[in-house]
C-alpha positions as CSV (number, residue, x, y, z in Angstrom):
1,X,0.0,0.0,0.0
2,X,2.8,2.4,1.1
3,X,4.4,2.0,-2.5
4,X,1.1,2.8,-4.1
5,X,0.7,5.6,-2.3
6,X,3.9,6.9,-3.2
7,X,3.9,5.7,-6.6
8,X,4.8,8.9,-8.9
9,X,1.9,8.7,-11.5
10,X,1.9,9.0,-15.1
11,X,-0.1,9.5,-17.8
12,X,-0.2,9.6,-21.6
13,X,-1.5,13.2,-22.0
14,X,-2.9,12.1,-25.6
15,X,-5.4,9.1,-23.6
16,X,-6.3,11.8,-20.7
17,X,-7.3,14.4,-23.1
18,X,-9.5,11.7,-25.4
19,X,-11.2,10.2,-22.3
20,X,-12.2,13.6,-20.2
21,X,-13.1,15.2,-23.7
22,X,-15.3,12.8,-24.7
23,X,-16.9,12.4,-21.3
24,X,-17.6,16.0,-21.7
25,X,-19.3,16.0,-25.3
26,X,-21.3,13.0,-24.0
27,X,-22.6,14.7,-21.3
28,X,-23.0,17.9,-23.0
29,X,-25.2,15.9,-25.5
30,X,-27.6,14.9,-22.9
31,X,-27.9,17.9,-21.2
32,X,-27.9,20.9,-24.1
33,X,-29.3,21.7,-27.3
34,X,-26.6,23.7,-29.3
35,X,-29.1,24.0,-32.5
36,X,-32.4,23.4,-33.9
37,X,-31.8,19.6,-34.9
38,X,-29.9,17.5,-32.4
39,X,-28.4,15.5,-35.4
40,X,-26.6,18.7,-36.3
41,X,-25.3,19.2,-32.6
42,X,-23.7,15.5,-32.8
43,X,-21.9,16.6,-36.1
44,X,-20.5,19.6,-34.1
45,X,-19.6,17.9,-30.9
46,X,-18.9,14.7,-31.8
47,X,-17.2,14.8,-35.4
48,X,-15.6,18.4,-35.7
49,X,-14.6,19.1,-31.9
50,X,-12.6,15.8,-32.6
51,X,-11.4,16.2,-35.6
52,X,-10.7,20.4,-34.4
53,X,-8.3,18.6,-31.9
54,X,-7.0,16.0,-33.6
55,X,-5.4,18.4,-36.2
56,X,-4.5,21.2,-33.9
57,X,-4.0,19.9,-30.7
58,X,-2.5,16.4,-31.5
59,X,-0.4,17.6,-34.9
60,X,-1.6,14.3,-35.9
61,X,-3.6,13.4,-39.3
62,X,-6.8,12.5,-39.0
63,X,-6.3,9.3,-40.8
64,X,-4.7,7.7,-37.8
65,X,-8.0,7.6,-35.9
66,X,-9.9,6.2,-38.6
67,X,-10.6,8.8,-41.0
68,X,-10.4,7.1,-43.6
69,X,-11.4,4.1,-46.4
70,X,-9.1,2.0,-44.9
71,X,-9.0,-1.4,-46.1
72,X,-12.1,-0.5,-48.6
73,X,-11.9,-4.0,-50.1
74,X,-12.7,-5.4,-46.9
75,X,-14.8,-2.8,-45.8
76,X,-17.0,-3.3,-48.7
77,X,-17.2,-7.0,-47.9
78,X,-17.9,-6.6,-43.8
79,X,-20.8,-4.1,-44.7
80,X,-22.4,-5.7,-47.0
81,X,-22.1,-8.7,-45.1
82,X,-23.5,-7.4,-42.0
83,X,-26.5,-5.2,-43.8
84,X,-27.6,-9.1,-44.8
85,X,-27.0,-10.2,-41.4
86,X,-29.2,-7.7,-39.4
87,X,-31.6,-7.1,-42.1
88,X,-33.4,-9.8,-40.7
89,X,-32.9,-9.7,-37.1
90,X,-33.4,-5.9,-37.2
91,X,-37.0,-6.5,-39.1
92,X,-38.6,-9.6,-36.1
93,X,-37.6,-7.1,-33.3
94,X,-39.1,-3.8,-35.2
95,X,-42.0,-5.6,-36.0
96,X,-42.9,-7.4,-32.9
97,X,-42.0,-5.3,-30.3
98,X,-44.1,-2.4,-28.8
99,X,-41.5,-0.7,-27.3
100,X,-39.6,-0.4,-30.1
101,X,-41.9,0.5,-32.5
102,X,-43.5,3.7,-29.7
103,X,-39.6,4.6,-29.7
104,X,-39.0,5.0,-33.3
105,X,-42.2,6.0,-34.7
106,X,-41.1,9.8,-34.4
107,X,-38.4,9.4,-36.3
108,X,-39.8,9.2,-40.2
109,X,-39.7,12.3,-40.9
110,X,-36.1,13.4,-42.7
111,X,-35.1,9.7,-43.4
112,X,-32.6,8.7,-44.3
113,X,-30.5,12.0,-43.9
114,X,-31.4,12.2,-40.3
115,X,-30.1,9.0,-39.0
116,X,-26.8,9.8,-42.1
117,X,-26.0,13.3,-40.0
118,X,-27.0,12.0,-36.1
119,X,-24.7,9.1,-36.7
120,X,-21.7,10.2,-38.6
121,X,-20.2,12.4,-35.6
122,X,-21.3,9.2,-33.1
123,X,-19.9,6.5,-35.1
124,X,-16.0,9.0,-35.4
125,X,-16.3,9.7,-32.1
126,X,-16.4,6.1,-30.7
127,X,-14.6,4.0,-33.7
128,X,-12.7,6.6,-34.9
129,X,-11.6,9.2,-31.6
130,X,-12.0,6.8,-28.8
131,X,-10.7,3.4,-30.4
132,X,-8.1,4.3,-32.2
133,X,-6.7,6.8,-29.5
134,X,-7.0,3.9,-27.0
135,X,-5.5,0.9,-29.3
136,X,-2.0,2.7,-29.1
137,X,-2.1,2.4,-25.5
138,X,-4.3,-0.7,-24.5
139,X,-4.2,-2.6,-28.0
140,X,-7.4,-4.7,-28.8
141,X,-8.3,-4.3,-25.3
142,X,-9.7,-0.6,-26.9
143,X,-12.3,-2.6,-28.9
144,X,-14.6,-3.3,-25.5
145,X,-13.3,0.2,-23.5
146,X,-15.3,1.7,-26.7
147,X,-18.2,-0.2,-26.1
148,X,-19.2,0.4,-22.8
149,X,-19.9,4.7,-22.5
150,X,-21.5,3.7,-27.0
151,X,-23.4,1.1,-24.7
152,X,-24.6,3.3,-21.6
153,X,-25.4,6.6,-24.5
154,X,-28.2,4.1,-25.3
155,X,-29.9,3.8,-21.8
156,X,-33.2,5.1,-22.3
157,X,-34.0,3.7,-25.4
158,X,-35.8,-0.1,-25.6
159,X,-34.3,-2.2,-23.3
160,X,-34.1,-5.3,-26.0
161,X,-31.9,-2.7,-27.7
162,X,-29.9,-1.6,-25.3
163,X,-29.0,-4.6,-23.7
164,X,-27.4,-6.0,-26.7
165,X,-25.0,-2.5,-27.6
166,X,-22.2,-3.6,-25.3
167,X,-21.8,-6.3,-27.6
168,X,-23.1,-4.6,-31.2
169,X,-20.2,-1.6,-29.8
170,X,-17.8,-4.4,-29.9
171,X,-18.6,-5.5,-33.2
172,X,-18.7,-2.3,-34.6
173,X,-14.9,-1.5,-33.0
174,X,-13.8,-4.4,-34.7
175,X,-15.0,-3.5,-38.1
176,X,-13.2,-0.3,-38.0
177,X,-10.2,-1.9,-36.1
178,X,-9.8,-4.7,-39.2
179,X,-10.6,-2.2,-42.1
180,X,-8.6,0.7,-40.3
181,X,-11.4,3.0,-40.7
182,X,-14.8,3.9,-39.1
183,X,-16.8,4.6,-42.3
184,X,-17.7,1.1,-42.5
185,X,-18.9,0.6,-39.3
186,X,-21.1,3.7,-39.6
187,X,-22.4,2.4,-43.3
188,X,-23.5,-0.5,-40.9
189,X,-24.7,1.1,-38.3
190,X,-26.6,3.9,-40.6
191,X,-28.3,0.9,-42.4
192,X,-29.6,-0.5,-38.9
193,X,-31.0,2.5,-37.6
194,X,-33.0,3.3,-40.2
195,X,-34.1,0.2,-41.3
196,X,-35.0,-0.3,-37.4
197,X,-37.2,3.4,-37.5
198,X,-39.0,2.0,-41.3
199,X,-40.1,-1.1,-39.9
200,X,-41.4,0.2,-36.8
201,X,-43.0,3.0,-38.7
202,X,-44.9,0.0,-40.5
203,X,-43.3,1.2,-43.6
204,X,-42.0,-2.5,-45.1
């Protein structure tokens, strides 16, 4: 105990400033309203407040966190693979659950450039920012830290939903952590949402 206490502590100032920035555009998120569409304030606080410090903060190029094609070969493959993978799953849960279908039914209106601009800025944020900040430091272990604040920004919604992000987070991490990029994860993830709000809506 003595030698923990006395311990001189250091951090990676690179890690500190990802995780306590992040926090902070989480919370500010769920607390505030920055403009008259919320999917407008995730593109501010969640894509170019990153990508703002990234560039002038970090001196680092963007491309190192993921924005980029990657491995588009793959990346093609993956998405399209997982599109015909969910399609299914996503269309018995919208269908057949109540909750889910009073949750989404709102959101019709604007599709599919609503669910395009509320989930670019999440999906850089968490596979782009977050996991590719953290893999220098923790390696894959930075595929399930990702997962778990993308997993808890989801209480609220349907709890069949939510209950299965932890592990849809993870998947999504290693999408972008095999292709090198988080555009293919968010092609996925775009696909899901909005498929999930059209079937609710009654729309197939």
């Amino acid at each position: 105990m003595n030698y923990l206490i006395g311990e001189k502590l250091k951090f990676d100032w690179k890690i500190v400033t990802i995780t306590i920035v992040s926090t902070l555009l989480l919370m500010m998120d769920f607390y505030h309203r920055f403009t008259a569409h919320k999917y407008w304030d995730r593109v501010i606080l969640y894509l170019v407040i990153p990508l703002i410090i990234i560039v002038l903060f970090f001196r680092e190029n963007p491309k190192e966190y993921g924005f980029s094609f990657g491995d588009w070969k793959a990346g093609l493959a993956i998405t399209g693979i997982g599109i015909l993978f969910m399609a299914p799953i996503i269309y018995y849960l919208g269908s057949g659950d109540a909750s889910m279908q009073a949750y989404y039914m709102p959101f019709v209106r604007g599709l599919p450039w609503t669910t395009f601009l509320d989930l670019i800025g999440w999906e850089f944020i968490f596979r782009g920012w977050i996991l590719f900040g953290y893999v220098r430091k923790f390696g894959p272990e930075a595929l399930w830290l990702q997962a778990v604040p993308f997993a808890l920004m989801h209480n609220g919604k349907p709890e069949v939903e939510t209950l299965s992000t932890i592990f849809g987070g993870f998947a999504f991490g290693w999408v972008a952590y095999r292709t090198k990029s988080f555009v293919w994860p968010f092609l996925i993830h775009w696909f899901i949402a909005t498929y999930i709000i059209i079937v609710a809506a009654g729309l197939t």
